[in-house]
C-alpha positions as CSV (number, residue, x, y, z in Angstrom):
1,X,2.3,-9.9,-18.0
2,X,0.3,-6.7,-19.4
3,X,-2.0,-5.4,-16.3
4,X,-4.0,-2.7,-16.0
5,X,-3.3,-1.8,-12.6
6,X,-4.7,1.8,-10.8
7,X,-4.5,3.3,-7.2
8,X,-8.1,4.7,-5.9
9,X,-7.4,7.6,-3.1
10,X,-9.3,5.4,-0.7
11,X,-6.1,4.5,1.5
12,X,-6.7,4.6,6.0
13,X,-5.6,3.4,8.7
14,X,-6.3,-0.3,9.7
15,X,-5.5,-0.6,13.8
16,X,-6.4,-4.5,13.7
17,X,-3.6,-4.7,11.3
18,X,-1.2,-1.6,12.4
19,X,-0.7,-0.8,8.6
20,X,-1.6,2.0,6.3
21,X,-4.2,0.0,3.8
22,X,-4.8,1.1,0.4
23,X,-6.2,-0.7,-3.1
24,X,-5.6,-1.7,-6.1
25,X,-8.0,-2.7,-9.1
26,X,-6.1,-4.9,-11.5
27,X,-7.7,-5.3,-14.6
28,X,-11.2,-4.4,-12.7
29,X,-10.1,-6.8,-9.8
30,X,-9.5,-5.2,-6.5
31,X,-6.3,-6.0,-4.6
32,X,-5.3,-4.6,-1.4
33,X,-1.8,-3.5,-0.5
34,X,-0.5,-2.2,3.0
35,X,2.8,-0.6,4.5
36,X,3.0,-1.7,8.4
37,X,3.0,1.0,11.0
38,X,6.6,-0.5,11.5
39,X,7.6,0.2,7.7
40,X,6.3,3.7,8.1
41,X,8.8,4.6,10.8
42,X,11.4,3.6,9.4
43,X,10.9,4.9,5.9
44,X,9.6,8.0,6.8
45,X,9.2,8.9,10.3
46,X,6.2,10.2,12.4
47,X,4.7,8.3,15.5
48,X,0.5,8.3,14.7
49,X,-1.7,7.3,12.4
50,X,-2.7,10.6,10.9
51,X,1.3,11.7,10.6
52,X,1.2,8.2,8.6
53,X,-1.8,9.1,6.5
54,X,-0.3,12.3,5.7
55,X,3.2,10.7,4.8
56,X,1.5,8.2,2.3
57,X,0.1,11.2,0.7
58,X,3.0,12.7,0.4
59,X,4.7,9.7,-1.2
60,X,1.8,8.5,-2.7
61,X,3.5,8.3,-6.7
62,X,6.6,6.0,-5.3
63,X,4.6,3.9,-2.9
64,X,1.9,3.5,-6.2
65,X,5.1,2.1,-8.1
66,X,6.5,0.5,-5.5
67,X,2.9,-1.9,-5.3
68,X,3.1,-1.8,-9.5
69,X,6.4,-3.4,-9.3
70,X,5.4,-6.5,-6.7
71,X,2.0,-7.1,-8.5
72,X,3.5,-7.1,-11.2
73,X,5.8,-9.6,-9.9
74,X,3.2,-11.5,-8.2
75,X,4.2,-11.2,-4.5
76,X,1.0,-11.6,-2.8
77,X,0.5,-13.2,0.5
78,X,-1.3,-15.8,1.2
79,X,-5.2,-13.7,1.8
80,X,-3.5,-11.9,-1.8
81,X,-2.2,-9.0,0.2
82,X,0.4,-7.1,-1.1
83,X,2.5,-5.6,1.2
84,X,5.1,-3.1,1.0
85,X,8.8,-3.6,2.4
């Protein structure tokens, strides 16, 4: 499957969801993908929101083709988020 996908710097913090948020537009369509606070932690550390902000940012590239890969493979949930392991 040949798609068009790009990453907006538009990613924050969602507290109802505990997750960093950030989209996608796939071919024009916008797609959301998330990493849970939980994920964070144990990928990269820090204990707040902002250090999480700041983390994504700093691994912004690999956590772009990490979300590449599973849309790509078509591992949306069920509201078609993606979300990052």
């Amino acid at each position: 499957m040949n798609q068009a996908i790009q990453f907006p710097d538009r990613e924050e913090w969602r507290a109802d969801l505990q997750a960093v948020c950030f989209p996608a537009l796939v071919n024009g369509m916008q797609l959301m993908c998330a990493l849970s606070a939980e994920t964070m932690v144990r990928r990269f550390g820090g204990d707040e929101p902002r250090q999480w902000l700041a983390l994504f940012s700093e691994n912004r590239w690999d956590l772009e083709e990490e979300a590449s890969d599973l849309i790509r493979d078509q591992q949306e949930d069920d509201q078609g988020w993606v979300w990052l392991s």
